[in-house]
C-alpha positions in Angstrom: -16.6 119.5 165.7 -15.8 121.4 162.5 -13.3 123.8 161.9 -15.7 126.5 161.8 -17.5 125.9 165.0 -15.7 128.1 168.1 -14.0 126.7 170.2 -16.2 124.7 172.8 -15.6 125.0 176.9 -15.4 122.2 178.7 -16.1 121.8 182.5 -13.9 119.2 183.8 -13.6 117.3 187.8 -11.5 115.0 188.7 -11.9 113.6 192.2 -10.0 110.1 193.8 -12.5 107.7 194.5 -12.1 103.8 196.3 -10.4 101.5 194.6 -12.4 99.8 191.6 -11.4 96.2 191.0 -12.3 95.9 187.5 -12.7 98.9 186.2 -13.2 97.7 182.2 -17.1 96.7 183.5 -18.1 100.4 183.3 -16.7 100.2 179.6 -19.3 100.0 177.0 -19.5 95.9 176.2 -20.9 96.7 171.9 -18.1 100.2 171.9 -15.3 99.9 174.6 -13.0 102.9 175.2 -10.2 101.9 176.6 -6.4 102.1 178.0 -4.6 99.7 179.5 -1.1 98.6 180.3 0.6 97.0 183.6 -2.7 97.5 185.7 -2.9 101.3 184.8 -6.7 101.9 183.1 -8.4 105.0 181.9 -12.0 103.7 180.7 -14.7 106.1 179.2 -17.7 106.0 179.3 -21.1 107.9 179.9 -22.1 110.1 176.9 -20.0 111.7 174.3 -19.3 115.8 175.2 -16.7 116.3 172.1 -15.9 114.9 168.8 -13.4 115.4 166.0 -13.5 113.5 163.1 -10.8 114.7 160.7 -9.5 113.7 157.3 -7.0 114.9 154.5 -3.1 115.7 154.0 -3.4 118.1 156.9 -5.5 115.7 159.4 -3.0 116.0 161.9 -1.9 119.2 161.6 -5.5 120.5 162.3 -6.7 118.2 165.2 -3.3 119.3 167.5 -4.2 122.8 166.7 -7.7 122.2 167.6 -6.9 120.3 170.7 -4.5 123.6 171.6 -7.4 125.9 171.5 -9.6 123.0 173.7 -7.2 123.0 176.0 -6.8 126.6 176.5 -10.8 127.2 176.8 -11.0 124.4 179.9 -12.2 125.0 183.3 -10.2 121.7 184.9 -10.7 121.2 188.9 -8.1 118.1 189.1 -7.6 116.9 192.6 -5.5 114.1 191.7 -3.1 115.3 189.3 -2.1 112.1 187.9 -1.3 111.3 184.3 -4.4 110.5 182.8 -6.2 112.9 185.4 -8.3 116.4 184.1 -9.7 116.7 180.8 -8.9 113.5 178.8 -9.2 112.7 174.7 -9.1 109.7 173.1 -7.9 109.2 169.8 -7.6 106.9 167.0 -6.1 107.9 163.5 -6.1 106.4 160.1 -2.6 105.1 158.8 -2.9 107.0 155.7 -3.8 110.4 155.1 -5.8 109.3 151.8 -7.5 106.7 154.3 -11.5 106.6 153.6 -12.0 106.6 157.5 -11.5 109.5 159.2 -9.2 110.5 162.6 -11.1 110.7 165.1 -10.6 112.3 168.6 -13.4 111.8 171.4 -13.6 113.2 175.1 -16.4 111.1 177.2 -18.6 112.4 180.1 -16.8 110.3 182.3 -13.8 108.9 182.9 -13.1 106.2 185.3 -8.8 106.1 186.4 -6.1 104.0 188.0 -2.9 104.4 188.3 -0.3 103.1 190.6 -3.1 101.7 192.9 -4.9 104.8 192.9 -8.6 105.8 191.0 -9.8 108.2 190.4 -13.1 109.7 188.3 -13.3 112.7 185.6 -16.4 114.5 185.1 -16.6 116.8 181.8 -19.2 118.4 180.4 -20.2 122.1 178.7 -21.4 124.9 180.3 -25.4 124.3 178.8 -25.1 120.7 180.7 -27.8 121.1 183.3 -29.1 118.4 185.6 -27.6 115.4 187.3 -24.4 114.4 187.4 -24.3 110.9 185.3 -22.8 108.2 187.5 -20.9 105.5 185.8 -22.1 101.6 186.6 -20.8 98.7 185.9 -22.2 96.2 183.6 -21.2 92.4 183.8 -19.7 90.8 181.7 -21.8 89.0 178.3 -21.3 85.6 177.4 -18.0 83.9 175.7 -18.0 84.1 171.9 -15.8 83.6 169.2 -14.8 85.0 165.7 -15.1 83.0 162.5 -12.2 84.7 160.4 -10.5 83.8 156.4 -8.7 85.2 154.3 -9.3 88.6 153.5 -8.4 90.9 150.4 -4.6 89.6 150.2 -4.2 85.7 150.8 -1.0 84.5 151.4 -0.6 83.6 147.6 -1.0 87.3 147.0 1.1 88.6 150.0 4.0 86.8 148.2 3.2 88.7 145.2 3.1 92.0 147.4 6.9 90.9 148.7 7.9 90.5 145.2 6.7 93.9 144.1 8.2 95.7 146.9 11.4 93.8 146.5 11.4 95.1 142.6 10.6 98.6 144.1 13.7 98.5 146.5 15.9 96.9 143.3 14.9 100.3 141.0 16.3 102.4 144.0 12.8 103.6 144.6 12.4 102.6 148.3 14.8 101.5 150.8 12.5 100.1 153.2 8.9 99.3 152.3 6.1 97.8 154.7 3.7 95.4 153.1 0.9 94.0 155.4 -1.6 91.4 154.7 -5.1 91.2 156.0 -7.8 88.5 157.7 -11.3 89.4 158.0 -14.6 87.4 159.2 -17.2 88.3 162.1 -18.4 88.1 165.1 -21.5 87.7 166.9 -23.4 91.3 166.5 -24.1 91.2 170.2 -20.8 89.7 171.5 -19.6 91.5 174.3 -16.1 93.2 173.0 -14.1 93.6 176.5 -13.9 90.3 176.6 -11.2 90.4 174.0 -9.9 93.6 175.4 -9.4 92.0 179.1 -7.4 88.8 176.9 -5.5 90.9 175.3 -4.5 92.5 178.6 -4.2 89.5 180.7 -2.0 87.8 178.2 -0.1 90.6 176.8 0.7 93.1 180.2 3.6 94.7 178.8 1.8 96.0 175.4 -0.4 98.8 175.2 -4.4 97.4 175.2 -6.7 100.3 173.4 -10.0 100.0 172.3 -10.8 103.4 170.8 -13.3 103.9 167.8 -13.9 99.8 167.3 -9.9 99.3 166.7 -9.3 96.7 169.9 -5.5 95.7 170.0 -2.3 95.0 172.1 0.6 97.1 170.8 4.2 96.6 171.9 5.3 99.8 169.9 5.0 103.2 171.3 4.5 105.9 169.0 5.5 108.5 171.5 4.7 109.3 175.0 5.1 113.0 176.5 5.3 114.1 179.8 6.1 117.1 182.3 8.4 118.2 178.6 9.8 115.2 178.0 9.7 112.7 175.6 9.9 109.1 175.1 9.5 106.5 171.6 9.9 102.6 171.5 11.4 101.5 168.6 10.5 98.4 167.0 11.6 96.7 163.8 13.0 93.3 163.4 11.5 89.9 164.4 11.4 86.3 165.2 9.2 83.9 166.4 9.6 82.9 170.6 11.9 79.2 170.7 10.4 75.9 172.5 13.0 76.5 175.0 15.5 78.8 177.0 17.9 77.3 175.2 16.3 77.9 171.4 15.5 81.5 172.7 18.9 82.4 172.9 20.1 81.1 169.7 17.2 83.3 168.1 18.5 86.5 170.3 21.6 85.9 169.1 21.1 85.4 164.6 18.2 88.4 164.9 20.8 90.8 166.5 23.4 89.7 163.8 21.0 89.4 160.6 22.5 91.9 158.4 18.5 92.2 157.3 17.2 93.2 160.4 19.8 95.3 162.0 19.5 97.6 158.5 15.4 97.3 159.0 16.1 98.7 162.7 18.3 101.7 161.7 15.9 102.8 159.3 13.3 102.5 161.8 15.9 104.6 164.6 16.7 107.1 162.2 13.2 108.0 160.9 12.3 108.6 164.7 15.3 110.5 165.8 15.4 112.9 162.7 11.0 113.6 163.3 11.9 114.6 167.1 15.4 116.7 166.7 13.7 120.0 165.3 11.7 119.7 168.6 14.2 118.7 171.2 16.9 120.3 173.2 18.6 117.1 173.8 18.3 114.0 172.0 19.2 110.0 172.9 19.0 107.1 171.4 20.9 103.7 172.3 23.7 102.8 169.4 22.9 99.4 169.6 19.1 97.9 170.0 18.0 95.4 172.7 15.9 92.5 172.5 12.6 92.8 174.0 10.9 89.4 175.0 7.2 89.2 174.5 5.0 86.1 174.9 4.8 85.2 171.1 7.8 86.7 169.7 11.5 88.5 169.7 11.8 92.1 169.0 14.5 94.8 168.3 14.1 97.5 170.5 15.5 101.0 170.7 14.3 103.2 173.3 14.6 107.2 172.3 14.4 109.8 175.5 14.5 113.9 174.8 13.8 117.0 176.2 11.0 118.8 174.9 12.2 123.1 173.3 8.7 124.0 171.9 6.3 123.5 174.1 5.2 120.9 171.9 2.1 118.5 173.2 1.6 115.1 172.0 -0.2 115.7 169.5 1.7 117.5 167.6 4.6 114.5 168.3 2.0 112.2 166.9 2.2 114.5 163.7 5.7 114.7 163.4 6.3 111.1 164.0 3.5 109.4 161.9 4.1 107.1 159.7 7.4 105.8 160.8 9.9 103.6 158.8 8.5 100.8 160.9 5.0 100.7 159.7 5.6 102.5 156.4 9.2 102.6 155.0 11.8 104.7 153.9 11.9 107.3 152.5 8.8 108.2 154.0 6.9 109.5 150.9 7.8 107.0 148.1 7.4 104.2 150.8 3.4 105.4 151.2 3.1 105.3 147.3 4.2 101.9 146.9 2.1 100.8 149.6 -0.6 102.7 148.4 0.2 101.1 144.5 0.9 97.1 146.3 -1.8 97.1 149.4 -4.9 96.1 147.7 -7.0 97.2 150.7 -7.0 101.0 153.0 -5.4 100.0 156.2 -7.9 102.2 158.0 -6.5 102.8 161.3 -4.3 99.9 161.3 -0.4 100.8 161.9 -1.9 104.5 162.9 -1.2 106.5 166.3 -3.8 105.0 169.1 -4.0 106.9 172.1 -4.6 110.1 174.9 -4.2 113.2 175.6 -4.5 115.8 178.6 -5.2 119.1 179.2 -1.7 120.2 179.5 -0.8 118.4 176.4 1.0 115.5 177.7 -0.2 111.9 176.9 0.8 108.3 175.3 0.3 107.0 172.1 1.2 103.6 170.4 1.1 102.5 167.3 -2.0 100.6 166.4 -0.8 96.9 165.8 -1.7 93.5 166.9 -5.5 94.6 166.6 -8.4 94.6 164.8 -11.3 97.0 163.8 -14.9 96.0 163.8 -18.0 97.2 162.3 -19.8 100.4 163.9 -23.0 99.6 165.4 -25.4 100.6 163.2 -24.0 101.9 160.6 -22.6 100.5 157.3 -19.2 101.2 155.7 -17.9 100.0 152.7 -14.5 97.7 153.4 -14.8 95.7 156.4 -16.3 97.9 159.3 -19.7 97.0 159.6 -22.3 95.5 160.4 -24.0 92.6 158.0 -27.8 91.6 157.4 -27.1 88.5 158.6 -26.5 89.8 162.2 -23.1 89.2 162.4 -20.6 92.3 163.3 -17.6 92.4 160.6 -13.8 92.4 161.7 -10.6 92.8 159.6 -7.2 92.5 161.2 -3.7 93.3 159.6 -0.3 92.2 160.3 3.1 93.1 158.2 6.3 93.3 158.4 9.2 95.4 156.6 10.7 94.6 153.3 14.6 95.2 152.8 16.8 94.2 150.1 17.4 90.5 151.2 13.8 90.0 152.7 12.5 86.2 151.7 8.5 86.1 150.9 8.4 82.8 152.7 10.5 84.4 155.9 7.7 87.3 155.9 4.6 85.5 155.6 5.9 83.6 158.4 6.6 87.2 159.9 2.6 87.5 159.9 1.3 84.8 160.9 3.6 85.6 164.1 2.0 88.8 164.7 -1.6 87.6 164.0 -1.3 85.4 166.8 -2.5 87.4 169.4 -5.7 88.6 168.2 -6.4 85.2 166.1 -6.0 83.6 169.7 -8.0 86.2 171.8 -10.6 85.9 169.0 -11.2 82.7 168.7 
């Protein structure tokens, strides 16, 4: 969909339907679209009714506005009315607005639900859809595989180097906070079956957000925002360590990360860049003064939860705008941070660090931030830098993982930092 084209009008039914035990089989095993988290699922499937692919400085701007007009043209029978229920987008977004992939939002034919023990399928299609209904089916599962991965454009040699740079960047007074990943790349078999890594993922990372949207398949701990029934939610995360061996090691790392002087700063840049996005748009605004440590399988985090109240009628989209990038995956301040990465990064992050998510028909939805993931090659189609697929048969993959430099940050600290945060998808890869 272009901006010229009118506005399309979409015919959407949701009815609740038995329970589905494994409702990731009716994904697509090459092309998964996905949402996970806890046990809740939305999976599409069937064909594609609606696409946006958007790029440029006013990317975001453009696909909430379009999404407004969608929204407003739908004929939704939902007999469910669960989050997730109705007409349903999924999206995944480029980090950068200069990114050579676009932002893409997608609405499927069918969705396939649960929440809270209840499922649930969505129907959508356009007025000039004649014929049968399409009926999802499942399809089992393909065989085990496993990635071959290197080093990709920054090696850890270089990612020292990157460190360095963004140190003397902070030193000049050009940046505060700058965020410097490094990448892996390497492929997989071209017909490996990609839930597989998206049910890993999920089974050994519950608590995260699991998307696969686009061929970006991940397990994000950090919310970008979530909106619902007006309100509004954000997880903010900046500020790790490593898991101990033991209860006992575990809570002498709880207890240095929320005292490192480094860190702490790292998180209130992160806080602030969040709560000064959502004040024009709120009628009431909190955020905890001090962070909390949240526990996940491979790692420490600090955590600040922010909770509002929504003023503008504002949909989640347009909180996806006015949030992306944050100081935890870019910097701060916000602009010169993107230029230095932009000058350090020797590679386009794509969608890596970029909002990940959903939205509904009344505008409300959840979005993460696209971390702990990896994006593989489109089948069929070849793009330069990472995402495709070779004449050898292999599918490509590229993952990224960073962390955020302050005055004080140590290269060696960080590119132990990475390796950290690689280990979830390096495991469920290999």
């Amino acid at each position: 969909m272009s901006d010229s084209r009118r506005v399309p009008r979409l015919i959407v039914e949701t009815r609740e339907i038995d329970p589905v035990e494994d409702p990731l089989l009716w994904a697509s095993p090459a092309w998964p679209l996905v949402w996970q988290r806890r046990g809740d699922i939305l999976v599409g499937s069937g064909t594609e009714v609606l696409r946006m692919d958007v790029d440029g400085p006013d990317r975001l701007e453009r696909i909430a506005a379009a999404w407004r007009e969608i929204m407003a043209a739908a004929d939704v029978d939902d007999q469910v009315r669960l989050p997730g229920t109705g007409l349903v987008a999924f999206g995944a977004f480029a980090f950068d607005d200069a990114s050579e992939l676009r932002s893409t939002l997608t609405v499927p034919s069918l969705i396939l639900g649960r929440r809270g023990g209840r499922s649930w399928l969505t129907r959508i299609r356009s007025p000039r859809a004649f014929g049968a209904d399409e009926e999802p089916s499942p399809t089992p599962y393909g065989p085990h595989w496993s990635a071959t991965l290197g080093p990709g454009r920054m090696d850890p040699a270089a990612h020292g180097e990157a460190v360095r740079a963004a140190l003397a960047a902070i030193e000049a007074g050009e940046v505060k906070k700058v965020v410097i990943a490094r990448d892996i790349a390497g492929t997989v078999p071209v017909a490996a079956d990609l839930r597989r890594l998206v049910r890993a993922l999920a089974s050994g990372y519950p608590d995260t957000w699991t998307f696969a949207v686009e061929g970006i398949i991940g397990a994000s701990p950090e919310t970008l925002v979530t909106v619902r029934g007006g309100e509004v939610t954000a997880r903010v995360l900046a500020g790790t360590r490593p898991r101990g061996a033991d209860a006992d090691e575990d809570t002498a790392i709880i207890a240095e990360l929320a005292a490192n002087p480094k860190d702490v700063d790292e998180h209130e840049y992160a806080v602030r860049s969040v709560v000064d996005a959502l004040r024009p748009h709120t009628s009431a605004l909190a955020a905890a003064e001090q962070p909390f440590t949240l526990k996940l399988p491979n790692l420490w985090h600090l955590a600040t939860d922010v909770e509002g109240t929504l003023s503008n009628g504002s949909t989640a989209l347009d909180m996806v705008r006015a949030l992306h990038p944050t100081a935890a995956v870019a910097g701060t301040p916000r602009d010169a941070a993107m230029a230095a990465i932009r000058r350090i990064e020797p590679f386009d992050r794509g969608r890596y660090a970029g909002p990940v998510g959903w939205i509904d028909g009344d505008g409300d939805g959840e979005w993460a931030i696209a971390l702990r993931c990896a994006q593989f090659g489109v089948p069929g189609e070849s793009i330069d830098g990472g995402w495709r697929i070779d004449p050898d048969g292999t599918r490509a993959v590229t993952a990224h993982a960073g962390g955020g430099i302050v005055a004080g940050s140590v290269p060696e600290a960080e590119l132990l930092e990475t390796r950290v945060k690689f280990r979830p998808i390096v495991d469920s890869l290999n």
